[in-house]
N, CA and C atoms of all chains as a GROMACS GRO file, in nm:
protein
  612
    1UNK      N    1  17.254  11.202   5.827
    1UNK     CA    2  17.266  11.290   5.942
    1UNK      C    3  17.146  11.274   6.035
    2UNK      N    4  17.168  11.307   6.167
    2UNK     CA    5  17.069  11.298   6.269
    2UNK      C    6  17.095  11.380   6.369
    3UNK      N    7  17.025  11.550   6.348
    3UNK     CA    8  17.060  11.653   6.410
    3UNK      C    9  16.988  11.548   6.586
    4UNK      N   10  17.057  11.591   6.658
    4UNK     CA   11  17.046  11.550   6.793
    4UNK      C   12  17.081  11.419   6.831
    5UNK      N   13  17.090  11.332   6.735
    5UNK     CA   14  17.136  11.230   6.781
    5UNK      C   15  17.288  11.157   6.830
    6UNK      N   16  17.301  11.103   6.929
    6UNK     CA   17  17.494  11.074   6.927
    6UNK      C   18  17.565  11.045   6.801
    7UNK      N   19  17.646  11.098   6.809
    7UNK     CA   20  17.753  11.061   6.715
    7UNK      C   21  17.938  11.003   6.777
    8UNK      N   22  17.924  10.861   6.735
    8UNK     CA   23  18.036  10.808   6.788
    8UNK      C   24  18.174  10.830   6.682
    9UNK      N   25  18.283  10.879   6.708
    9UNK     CA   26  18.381  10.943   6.611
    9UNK      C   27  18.477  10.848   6.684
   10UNK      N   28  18.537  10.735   6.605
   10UNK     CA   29  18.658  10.623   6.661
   10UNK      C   30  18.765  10.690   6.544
   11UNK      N   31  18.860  10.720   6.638
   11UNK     CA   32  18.994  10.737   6.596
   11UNK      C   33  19.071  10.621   6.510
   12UNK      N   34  19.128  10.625   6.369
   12UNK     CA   35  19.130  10.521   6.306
   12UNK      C   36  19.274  10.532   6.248
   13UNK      N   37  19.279  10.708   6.331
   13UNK     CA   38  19.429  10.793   6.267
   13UNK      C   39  19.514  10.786   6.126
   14UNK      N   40  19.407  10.756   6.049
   14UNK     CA   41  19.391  10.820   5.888
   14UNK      C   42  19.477  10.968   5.873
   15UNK      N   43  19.600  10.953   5.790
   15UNK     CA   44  19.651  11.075   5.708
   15UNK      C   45  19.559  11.116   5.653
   16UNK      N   46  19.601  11.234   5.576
   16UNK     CA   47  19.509  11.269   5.501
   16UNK      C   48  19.449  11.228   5.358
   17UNK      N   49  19.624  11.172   5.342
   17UNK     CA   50  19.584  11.061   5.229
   17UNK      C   51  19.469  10.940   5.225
   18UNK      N   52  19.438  10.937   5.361
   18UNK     CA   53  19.396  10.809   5.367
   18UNK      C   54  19.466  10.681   5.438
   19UNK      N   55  19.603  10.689   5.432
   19UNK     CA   56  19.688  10.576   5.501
   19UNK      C   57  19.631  10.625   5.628
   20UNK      N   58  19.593  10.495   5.675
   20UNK     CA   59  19.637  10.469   5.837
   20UNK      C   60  19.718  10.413   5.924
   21UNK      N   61  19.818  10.519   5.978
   21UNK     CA   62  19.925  10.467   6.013
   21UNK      C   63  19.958  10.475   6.169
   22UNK      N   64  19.896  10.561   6.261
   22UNK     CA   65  19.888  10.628   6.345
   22UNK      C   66  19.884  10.547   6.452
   23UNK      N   67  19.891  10.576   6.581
   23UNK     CA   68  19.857  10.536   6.750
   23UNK      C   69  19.739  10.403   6.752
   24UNK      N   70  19.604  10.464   6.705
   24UNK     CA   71  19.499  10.373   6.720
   24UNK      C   72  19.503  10.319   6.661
   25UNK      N   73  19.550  10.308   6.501
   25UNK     CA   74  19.497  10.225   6.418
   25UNK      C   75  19.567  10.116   6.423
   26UNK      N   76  19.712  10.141   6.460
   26UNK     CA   77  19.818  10.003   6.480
   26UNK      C   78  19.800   9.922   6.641
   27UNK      N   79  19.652  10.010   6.688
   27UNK     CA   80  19.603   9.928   6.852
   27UNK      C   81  19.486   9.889   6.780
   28UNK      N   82  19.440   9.883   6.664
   28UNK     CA   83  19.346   9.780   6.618
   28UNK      C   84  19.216   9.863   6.656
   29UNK      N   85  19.250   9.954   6.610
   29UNK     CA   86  19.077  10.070   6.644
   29UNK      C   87  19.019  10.033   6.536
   30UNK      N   88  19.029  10.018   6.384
   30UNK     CA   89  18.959   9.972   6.270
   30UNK      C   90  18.904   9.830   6.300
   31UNK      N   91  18.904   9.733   6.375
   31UNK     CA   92  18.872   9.636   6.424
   31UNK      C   93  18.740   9.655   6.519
   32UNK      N   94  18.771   9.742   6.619
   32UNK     CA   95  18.696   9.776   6.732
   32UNK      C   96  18.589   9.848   6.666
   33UNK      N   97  18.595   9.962   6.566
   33UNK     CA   98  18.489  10.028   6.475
   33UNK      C   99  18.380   9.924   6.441
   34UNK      N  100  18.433   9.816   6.355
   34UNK     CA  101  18.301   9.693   6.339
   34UNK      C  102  18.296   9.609   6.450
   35UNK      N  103  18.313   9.597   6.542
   35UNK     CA  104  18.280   9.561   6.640
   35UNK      C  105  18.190   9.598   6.712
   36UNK      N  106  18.220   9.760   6.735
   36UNK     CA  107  18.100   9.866   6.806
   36UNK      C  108  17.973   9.848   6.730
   37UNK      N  109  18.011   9.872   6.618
   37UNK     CA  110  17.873   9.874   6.518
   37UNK      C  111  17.820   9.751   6.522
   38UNK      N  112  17.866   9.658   6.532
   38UNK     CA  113  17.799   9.539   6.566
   38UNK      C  114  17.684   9.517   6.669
   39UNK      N  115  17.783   9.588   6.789
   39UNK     CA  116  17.676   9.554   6.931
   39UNK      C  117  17.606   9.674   6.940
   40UNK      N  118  17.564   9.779   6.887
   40UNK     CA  119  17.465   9.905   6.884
   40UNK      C  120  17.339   9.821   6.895
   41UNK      N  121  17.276   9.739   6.850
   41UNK     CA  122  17.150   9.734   6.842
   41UNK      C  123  17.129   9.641   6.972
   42UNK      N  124  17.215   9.564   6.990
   42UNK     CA  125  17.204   9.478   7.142
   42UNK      C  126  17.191   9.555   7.302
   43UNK      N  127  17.266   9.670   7.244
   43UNK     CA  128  17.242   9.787   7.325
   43UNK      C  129  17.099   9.930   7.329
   44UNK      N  130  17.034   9.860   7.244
   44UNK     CA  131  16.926   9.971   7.206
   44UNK      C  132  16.968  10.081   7.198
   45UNK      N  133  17.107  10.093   7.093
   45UNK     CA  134  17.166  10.215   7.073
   45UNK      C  135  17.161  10.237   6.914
   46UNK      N  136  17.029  10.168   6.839
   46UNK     CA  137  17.019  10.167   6.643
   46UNK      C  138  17.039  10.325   6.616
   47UNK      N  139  17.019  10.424   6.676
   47UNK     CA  140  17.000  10.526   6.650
   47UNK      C  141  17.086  10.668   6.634
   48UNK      N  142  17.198  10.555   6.737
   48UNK     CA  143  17.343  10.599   6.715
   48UNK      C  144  17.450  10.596   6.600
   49UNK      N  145  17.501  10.717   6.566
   49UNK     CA  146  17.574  10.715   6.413
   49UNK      C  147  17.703  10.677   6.471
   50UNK      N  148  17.809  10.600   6.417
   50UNK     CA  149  17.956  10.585   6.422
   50UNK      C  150  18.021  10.613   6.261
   51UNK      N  151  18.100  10.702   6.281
   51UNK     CA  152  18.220  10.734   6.195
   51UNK      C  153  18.359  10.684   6.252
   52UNK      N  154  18.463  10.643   6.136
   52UNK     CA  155  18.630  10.671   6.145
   52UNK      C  156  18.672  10.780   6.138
   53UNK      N  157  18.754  10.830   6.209
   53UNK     CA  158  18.826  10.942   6.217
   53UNK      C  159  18.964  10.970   6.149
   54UNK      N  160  19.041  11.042   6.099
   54UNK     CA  161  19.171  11.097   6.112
   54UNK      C  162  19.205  11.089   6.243
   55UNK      N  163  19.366  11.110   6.254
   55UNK     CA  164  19.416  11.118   6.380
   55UNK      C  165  19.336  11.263   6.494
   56UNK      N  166  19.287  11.207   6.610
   56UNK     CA  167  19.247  11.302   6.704
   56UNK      C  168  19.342  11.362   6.793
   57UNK      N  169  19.431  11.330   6.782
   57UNK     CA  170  19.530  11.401   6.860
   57UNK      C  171  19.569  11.390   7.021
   58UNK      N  172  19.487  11.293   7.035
   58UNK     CA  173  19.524  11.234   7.202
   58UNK      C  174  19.613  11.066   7.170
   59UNK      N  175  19.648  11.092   7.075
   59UNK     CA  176  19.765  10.937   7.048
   59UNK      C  177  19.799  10.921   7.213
   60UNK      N  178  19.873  10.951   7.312
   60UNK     CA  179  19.919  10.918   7.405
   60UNK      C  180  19.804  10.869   7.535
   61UNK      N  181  19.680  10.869   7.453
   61UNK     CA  182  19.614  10.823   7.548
   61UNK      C  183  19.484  10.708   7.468
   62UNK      N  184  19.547  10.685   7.342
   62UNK     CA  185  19.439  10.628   7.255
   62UNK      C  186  19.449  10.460   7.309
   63UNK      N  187  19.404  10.377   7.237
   63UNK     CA  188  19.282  10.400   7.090
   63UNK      C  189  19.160  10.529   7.183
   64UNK      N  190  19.152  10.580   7.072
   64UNK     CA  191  19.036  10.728   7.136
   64UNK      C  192  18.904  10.727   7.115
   65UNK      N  193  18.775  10.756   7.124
   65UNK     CA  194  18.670  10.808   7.086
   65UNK      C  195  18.643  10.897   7.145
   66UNK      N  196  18.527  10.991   7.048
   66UNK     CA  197  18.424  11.090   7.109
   66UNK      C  198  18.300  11.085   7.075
   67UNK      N  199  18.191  11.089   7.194
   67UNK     CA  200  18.071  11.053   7.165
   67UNK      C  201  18.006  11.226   7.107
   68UNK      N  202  17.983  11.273   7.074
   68UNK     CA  203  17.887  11.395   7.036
   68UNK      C  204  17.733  11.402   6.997
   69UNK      N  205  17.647  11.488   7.056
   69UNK     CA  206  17.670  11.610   7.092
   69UNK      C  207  17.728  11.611   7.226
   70UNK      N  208  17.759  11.515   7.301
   70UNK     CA  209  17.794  11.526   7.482
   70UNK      C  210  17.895  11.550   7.496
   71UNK      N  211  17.986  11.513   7.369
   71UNK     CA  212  18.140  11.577   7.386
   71UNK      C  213  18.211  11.484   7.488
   72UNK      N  214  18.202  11.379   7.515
   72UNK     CA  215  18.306  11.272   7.607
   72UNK      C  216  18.338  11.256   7.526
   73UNK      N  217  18.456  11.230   7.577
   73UNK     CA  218  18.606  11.155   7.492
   73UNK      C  219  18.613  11.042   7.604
   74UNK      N  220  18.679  10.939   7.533
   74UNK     CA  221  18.703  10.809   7.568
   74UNK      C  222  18.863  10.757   7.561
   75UNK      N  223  18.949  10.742   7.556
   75UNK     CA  224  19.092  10.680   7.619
   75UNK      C  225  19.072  10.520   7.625
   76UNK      N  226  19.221  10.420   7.583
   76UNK     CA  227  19.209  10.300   7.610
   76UNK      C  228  19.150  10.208   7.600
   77UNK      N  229  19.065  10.249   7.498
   77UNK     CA  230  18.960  10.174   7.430
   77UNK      C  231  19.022  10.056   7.345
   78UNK      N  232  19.092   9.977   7.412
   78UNK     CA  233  19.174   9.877   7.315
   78UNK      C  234  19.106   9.728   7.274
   79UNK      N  235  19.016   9.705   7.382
   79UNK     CA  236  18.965   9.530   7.352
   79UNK      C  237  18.779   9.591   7.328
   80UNK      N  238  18.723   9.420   7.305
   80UNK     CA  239  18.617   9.435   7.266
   80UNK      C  240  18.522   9.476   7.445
   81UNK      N  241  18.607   9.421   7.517
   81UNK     CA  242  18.526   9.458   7.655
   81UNK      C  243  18.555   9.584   7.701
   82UNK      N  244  18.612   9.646   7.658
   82UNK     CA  245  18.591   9.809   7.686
   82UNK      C  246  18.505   9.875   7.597
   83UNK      N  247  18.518   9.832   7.486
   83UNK     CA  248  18.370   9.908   7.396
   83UNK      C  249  18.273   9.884   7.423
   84UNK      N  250  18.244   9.741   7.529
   84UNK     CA  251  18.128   9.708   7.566
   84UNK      C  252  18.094   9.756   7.688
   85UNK      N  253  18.207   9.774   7.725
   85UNK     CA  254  18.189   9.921   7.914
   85UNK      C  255  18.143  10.013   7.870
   86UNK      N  256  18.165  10.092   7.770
   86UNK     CA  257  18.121  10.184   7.733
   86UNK      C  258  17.983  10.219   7.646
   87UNK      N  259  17.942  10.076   7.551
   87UNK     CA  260  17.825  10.103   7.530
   87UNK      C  261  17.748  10.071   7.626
   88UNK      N  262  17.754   9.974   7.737
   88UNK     CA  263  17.622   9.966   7.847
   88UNK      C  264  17.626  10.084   7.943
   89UNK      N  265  17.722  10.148   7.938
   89UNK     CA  266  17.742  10.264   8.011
   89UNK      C  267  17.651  10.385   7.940
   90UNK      N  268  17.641  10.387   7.759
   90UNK     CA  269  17.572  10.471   7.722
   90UNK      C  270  17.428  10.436   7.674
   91UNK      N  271  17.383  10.292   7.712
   91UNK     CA  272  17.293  10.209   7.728
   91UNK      C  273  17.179  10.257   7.833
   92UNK      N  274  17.231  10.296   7.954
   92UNK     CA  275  17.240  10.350   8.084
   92UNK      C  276  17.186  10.532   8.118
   93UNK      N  277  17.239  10.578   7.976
   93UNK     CA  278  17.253  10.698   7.975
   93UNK      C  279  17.361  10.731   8.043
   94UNK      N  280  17.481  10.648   8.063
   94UNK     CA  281  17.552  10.711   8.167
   94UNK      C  282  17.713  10.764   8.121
   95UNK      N  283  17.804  10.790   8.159
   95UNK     CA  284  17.938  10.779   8.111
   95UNK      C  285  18.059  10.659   8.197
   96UNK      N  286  18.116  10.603   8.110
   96UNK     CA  287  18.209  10.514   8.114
   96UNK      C  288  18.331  10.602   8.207
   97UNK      N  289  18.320  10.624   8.341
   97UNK     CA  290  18.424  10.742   8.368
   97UNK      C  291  18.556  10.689   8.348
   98UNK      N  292  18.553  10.506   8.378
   98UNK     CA  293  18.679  10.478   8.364
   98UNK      C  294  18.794  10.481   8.273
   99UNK      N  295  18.708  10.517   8.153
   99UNK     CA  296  18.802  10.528   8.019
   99UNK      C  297  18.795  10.673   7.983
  100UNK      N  298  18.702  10.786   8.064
  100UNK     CA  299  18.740  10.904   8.036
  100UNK      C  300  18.817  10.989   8.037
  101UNK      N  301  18.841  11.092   7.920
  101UNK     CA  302  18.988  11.140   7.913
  101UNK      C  303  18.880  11.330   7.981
  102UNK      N  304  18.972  11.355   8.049
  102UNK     CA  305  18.954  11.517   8.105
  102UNK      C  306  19.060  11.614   8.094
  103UNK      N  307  19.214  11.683   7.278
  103UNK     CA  308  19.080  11.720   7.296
  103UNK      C  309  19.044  11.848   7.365
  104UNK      N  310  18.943  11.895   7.340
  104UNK     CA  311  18.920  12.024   7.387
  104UNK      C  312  18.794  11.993   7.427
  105UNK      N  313  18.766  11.964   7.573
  105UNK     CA  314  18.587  11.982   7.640
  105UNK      C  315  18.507  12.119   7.605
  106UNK      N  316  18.434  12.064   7.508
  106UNK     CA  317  18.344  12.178   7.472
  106UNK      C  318  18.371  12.285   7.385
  107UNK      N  319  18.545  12.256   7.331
  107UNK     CA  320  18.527  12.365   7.218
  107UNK      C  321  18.472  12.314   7.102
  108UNK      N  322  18.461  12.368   6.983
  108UNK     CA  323  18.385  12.316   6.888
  108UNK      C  324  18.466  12.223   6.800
  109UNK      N  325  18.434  12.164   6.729
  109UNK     CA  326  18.532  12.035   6.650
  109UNK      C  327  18.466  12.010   6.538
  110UNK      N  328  18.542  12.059   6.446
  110UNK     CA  329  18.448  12.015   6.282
  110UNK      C  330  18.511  11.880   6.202
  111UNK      N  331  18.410  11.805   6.187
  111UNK     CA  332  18.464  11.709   6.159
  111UNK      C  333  18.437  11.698   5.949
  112UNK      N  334  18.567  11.699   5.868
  112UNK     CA  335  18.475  11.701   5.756
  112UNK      C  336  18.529  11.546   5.683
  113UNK      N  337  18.424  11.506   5.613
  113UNK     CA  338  18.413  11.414   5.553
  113UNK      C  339  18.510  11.381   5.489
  114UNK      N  340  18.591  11.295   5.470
  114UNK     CA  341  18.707  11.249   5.333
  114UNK      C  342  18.703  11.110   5.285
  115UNK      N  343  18.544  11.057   5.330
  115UNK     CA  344  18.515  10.928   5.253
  115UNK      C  345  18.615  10.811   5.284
  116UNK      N  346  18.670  10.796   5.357
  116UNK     CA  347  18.807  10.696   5.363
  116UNK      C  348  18.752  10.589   5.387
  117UNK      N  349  18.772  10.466   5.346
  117UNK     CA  350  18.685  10.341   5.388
  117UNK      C  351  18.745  10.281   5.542
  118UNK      N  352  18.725  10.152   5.561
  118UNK     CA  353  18.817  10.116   5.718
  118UNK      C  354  18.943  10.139   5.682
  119UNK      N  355  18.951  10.047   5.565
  119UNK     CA  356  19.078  10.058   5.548
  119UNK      C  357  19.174  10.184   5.540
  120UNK      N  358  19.125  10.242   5.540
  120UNK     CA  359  19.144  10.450   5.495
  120UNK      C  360  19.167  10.464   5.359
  121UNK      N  361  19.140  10.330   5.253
  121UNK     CA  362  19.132  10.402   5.109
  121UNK      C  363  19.019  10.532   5.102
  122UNK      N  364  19.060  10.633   5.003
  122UNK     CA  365  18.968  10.712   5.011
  122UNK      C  366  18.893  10.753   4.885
  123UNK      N  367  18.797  10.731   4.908
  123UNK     CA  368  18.716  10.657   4.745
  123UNK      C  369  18.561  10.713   4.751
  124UNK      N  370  18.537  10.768   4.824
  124UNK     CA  371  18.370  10.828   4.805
  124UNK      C  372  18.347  10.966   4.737
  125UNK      N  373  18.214  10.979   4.760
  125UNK     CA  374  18.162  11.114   4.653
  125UNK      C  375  18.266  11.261   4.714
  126UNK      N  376  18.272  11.284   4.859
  126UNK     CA  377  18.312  11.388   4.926
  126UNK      C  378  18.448  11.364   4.880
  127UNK      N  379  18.550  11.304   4.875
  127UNK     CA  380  18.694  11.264   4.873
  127UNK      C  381  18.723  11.308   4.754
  128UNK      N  382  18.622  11.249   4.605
  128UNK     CA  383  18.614  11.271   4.500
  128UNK      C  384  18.642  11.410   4.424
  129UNK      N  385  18.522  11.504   4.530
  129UNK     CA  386  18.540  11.647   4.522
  129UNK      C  387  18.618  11.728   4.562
  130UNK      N  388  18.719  11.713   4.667
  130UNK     CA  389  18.848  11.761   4.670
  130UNK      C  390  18.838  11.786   4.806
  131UNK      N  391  18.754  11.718   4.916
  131UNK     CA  392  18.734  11.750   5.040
  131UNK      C  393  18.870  11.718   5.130
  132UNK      N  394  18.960  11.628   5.100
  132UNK     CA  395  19.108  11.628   5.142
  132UNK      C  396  19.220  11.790   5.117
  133UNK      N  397  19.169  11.829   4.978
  133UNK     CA  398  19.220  12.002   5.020
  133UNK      C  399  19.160  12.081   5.030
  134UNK      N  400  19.002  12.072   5.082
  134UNK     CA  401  18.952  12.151   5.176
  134UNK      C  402  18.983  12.154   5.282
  135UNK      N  403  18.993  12.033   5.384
  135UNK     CA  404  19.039  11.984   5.461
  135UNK      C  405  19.156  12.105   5.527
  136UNK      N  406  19.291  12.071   5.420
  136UNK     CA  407  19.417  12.176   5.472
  136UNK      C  408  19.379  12.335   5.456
  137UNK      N  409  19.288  12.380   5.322
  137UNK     CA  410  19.241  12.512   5.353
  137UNK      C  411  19.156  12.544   5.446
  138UNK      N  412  19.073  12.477   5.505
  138UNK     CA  413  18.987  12.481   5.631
  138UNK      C  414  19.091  12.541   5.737
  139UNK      N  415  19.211  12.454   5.771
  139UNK     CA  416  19.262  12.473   5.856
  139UNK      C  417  19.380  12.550   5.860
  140UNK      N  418  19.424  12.595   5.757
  140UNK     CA  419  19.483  12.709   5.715
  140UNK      C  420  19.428  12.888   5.764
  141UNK      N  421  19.274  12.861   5.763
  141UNK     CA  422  19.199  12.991   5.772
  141UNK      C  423  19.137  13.024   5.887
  142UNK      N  424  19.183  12.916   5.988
  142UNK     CA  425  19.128  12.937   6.137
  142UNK      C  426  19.162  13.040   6.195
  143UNK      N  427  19.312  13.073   6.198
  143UNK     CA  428  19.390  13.186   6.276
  143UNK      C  429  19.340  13.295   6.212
  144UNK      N  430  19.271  13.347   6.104
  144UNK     CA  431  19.248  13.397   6.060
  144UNK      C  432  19.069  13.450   6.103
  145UNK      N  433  19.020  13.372   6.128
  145UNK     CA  434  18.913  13.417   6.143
  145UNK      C  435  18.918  13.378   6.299
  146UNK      N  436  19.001  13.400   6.397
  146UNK     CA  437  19.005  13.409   6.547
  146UNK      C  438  18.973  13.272   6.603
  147UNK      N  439  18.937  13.151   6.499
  147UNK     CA  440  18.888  12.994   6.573
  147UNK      C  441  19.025  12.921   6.603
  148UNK      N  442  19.118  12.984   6.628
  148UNK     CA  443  19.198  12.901   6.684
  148UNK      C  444  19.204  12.754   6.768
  149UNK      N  445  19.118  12.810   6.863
  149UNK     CA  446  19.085  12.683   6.964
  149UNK      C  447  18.976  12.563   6.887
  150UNK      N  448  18.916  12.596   6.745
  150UNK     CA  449  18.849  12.492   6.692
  150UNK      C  450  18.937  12.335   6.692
  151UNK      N  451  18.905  12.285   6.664
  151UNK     CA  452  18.971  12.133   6.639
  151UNK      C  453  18.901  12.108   6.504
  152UNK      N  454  18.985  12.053   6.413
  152UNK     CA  455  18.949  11.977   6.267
  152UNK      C  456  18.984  11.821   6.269
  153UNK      N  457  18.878  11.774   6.214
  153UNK     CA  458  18.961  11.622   6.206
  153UNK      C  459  18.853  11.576   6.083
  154UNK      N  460  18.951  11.515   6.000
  154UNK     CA  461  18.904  11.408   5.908
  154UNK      C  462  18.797  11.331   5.941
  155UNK      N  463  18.686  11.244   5.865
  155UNK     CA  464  18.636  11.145   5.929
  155UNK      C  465  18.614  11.033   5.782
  156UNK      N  466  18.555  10.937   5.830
  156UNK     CA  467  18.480  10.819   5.697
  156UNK      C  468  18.392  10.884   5.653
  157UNK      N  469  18.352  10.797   5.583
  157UNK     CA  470  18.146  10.819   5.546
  157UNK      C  471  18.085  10.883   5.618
  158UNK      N  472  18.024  11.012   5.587
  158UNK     CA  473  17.958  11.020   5.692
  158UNK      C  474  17.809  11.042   5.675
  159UNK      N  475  17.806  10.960   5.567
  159UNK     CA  476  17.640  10.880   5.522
  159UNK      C  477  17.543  10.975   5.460
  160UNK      N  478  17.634  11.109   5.411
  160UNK     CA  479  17.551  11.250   5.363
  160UNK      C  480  17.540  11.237   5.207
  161UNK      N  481  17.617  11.195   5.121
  161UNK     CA  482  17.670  11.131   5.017
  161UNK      C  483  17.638  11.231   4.933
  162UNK      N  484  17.482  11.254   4.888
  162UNK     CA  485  17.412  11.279   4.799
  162UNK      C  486  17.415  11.414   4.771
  163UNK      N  487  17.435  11.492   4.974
  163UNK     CA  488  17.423  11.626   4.961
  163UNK      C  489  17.567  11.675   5.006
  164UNK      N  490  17.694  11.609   4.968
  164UNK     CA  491  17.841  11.650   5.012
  164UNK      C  492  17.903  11.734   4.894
  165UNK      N  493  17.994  11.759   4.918
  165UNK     CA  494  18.113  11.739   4.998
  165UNK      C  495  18.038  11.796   5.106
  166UNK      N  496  18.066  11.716   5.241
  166UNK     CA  497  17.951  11.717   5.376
  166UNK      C  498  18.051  11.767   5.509
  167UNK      N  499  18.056  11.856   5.587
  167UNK     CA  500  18.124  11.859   5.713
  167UNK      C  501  18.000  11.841   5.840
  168UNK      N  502  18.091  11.872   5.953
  168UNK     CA  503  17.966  11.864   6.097
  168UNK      C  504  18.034  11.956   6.185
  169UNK      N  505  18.019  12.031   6.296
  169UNK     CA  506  18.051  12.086   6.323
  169UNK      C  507  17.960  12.048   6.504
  170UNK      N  508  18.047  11.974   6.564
  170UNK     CA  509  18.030  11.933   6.683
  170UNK      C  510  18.060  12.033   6.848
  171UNK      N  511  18.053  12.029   6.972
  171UNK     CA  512  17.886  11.982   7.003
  171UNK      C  513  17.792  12.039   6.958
  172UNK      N  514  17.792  12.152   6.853
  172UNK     CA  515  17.645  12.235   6.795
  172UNK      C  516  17.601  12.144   6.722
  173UNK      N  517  17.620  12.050   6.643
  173UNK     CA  518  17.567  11.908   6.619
  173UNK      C  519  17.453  11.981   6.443
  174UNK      N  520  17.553  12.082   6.381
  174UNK     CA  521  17.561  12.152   6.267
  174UNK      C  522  17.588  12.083   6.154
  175UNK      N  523  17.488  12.040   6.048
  175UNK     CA  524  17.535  11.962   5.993
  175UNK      C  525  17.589  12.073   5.866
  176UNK      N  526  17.678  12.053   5.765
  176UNK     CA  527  17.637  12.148   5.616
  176UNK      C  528  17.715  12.031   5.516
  177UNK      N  529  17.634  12.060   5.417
  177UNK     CA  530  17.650  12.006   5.266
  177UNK      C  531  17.708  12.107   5.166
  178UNK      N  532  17.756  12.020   5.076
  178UNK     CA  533  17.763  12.112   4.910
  178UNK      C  534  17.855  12.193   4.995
  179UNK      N  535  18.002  12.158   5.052
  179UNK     CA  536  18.115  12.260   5.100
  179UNK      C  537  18.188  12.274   4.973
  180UNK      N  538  18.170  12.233   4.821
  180UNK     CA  539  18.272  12.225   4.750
  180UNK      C  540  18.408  12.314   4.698
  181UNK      N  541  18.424  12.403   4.772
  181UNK     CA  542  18.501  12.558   4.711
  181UNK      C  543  18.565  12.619   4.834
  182UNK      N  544  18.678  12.717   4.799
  182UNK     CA  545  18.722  12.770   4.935
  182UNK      C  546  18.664  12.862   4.960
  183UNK      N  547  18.513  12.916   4.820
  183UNK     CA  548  18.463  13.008   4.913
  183UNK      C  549  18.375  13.021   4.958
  184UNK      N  550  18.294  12.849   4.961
  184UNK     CA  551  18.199  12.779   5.080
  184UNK      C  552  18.275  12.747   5.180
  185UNK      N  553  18.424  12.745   5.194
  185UNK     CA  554  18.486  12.710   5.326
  185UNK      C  555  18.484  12.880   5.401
  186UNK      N  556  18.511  12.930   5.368
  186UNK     CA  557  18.530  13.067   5.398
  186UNK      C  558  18.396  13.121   5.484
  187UNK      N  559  18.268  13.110   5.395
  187UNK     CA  560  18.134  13.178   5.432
  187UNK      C  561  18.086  13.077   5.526
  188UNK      N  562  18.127  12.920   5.574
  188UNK     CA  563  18.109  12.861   5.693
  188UNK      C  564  18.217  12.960   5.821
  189UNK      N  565  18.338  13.000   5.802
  189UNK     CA  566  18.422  12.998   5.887
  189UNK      C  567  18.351  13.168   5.938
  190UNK      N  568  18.323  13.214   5.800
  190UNK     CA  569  18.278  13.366   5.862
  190UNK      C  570  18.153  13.334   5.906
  191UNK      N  571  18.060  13.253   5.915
  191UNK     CA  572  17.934  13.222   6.045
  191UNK      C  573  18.004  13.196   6.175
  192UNK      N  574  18.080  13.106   6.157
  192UNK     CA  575  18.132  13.072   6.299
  192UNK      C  576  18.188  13.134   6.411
  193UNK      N  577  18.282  13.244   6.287
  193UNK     CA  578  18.328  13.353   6.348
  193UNK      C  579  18.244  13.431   6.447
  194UNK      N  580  18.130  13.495   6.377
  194UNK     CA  581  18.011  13.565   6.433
  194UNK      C  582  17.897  13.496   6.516
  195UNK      N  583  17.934  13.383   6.545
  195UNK     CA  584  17.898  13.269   6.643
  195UNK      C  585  17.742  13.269   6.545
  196UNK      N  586  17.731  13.276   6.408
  196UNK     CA  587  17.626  13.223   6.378
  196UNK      C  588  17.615  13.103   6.291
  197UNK      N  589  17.528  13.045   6.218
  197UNK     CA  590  17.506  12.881   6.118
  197UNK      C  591  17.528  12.978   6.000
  198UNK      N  592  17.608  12.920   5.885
  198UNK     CA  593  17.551  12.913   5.788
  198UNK      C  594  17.474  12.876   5.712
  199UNK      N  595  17.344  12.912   5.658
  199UNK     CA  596  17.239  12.878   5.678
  199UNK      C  597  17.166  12.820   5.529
  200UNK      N  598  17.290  12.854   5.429
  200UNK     CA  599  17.241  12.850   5.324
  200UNK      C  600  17.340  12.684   5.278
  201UNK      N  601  17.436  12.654   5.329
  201UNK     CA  602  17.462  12.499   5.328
  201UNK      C  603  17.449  12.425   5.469
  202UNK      N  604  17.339  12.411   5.498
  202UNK     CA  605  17.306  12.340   5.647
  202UNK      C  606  17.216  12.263   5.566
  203UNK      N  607  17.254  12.136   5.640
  203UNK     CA  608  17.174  12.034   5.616
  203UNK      C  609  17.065  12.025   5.736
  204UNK      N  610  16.932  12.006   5.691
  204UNK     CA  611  16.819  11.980   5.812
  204UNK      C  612  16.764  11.821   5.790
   0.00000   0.00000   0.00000
């Protein structure tokens, strides 16, 4: 744990069993998860935590994330160049508006 | 998604794959999970959001939840009536203070 630090939550839409069967995961969000984690440090983002999620409940607008404590949610996160819009965007300090869900 | 309401995310160890095989999963954090969310209407958190997550790297001191954007960590949830004495802090918009992780 890292009280204050981001926390990236990728939708991986995990039952509760564990199967993942859901929206993101059949758009290849479990893919994109080691991917992200990959480019964190290229981004001077080591400090950032990423978790898989259960289903988040925006299926109609997934693959999904949420960054926390800032609370953006993310939408359409389907290839490796949108995770990468979005980490130089939080690289930046900034938000990715284009993939933001409101 | 809900901007800014609170979102507890609790641990169920699921790997990428979403097998679910860690210490938290072990302890029965998948039917905490449904009693968590069983007891919301109940204690007025309706508007909370619950969602499953992976690892969430607490291991040692789990069964582990988080409780986002307050960015709240707590450990040792093992029982429904450590789920309960989290939900009655929350209720009273305070931490529970005696499974918070620092």
């Amino acid at each position: 744990m890292e009280n204050g630090k981001s926390h990236i939550l990728v939708c991986c839409s995990f039952r509760t069993t564990g199967v993942p069967q859901g929206f993101c995961h059949k758009k290849g969000s479990a893919d994109l998860l080691g991917y992200l984690e990959s480019q964190l440090t290229d981004h001077g983002l080591d400090d950032v935590q990423v978790s898989s999620t259960g289903c988040l409940k925006v299926c109609e607008r997934g693959p999904a994330m949420v960054v926390y404590p800032e609370g953006i949610w993310y939408g359409g996160v389907a290839t490796e160049e949108d995770v990468d819009a979005i980490l130089d965007a939080m690289e930046r300090g900034e938000i990715a508006e284009e993939y933001r869900l409101t």
